[in-house]
Steps between C-alpha positions, in 0.01 A plus 500: 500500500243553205621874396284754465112407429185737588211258383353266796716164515378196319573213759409272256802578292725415807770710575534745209877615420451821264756551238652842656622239833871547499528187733730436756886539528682177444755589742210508796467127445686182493516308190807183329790724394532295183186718397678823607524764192183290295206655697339875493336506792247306703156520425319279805689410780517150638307570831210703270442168321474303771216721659324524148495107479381451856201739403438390181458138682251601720328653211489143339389348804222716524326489138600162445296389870707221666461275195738177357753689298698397223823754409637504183880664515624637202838459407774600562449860588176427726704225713570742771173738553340154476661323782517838725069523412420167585714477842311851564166298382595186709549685833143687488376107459650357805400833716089440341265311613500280197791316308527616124626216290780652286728342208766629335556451133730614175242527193440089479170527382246243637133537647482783761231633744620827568800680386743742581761621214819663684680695229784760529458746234198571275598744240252495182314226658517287151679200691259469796203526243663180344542334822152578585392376193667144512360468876177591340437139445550355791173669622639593861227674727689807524836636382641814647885693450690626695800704358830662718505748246303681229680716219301792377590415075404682187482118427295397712156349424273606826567163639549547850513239834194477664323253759197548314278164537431395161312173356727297221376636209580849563836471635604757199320737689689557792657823381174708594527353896616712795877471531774361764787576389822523773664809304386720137830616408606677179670364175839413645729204479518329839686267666510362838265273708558230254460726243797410223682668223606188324527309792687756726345708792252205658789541837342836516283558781381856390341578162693756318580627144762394339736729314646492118847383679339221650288402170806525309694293745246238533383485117478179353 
């Protein structure tokens, strides 16, 4: 699924999609016929998410050590990796030994002990800085991100997700921490997995790239 590659494989990047993967054939899959004629292909299958998540939330569960948990959902875009990643987080709870209190929140800023950002995208990493920032003040014991997806940008600014423990004051230095993201994909526009173009393509359970037709069609 990653293309060629002949270096060792970074696990810390996630699943690395190379930008010579052709994808997958839309007609191999099922997807809402109104989108028929807007997509190019599929880039990560519905099922291949899935797995990713349940992975990356035993990841979590792992670094973060059966603590009180407090995740922060971005929206809207993050709505659906973050309700797959906590059910995924809330089942290895009930099968532990120990109960791990977890809440569920949309960027209401108050005082927080530990906390978990769920975003969809990160892309040149400037808006997660900023949210990082603003949380900054709220002196939580740790923050860590978690991201579905990671684009590989001539924009981009080295920020990357990490679970990285990190006191308060040097939340802006999360970038250098080892990474989890699900999927490092290259500079494509995707939709799917509550991914939108202008509001369109969130009933898509696969994340794909979207076409000029189906820009065009859905242009605001």
């Amino acid at each position: 699924m990653a293309g060629n590659r002949e270096e060792a494989p970074d696990y810390g990047r996630g699943v690395v999609i190379m930008d010579d993967w052709p994808g997958y054939d839309l007609s191999l899959f099922t997807y809402p016929q109104h989108y028929y004629g807007d997509l190019e292909y599929v880039l990560i299958p519905h099922g291949i998410i899935v797995d990713r998540i349940e992975r990356l939330a035993k990841d979590i569960m792992k670094d973060i050590g059966y603590c009180d948990i407090m995740v922060l959902c971005v929206l809207k875009g993050g709505y659906k990796f973050c309700a797959d990643l906590v059910e995924h987080l809330k089942n290895i709870s009930r099968n532990s030994d120990r109960c791990v209190s977890m809440k569920v929140d949309f960027i209401r800023l108050k005082s927080y002990r530990n906390v978990l950002i769920v975003e969809d995208v990160v892309g040149t990493g400037r808006t997660m800085k900023a949210l990082l920032s603003s949380i900054e003040k709220y002196k939580p014991n740790k923050i860590k991100v978690a991201s579905l997806l990671v684009k590989r940008t001539p924009r981009s600014d080295g920020f990357r997700p990490d679970y990285g423990e990190t006191e308060h004051s040097q939340v802006k230095e999360l970038a250098g921490s080892q990474s989890y993201a699900g999927f490092e994909i290259p500079n494509l526009f995707v939709v799917g997995y509550a991914l939108d173009y202008n509001e369109y393509f969130r009933d898509l359970n696969h994340i794909c790239v979207i076409n000029e037709h189906g820009k065009e069609k859905y242009r605001v």
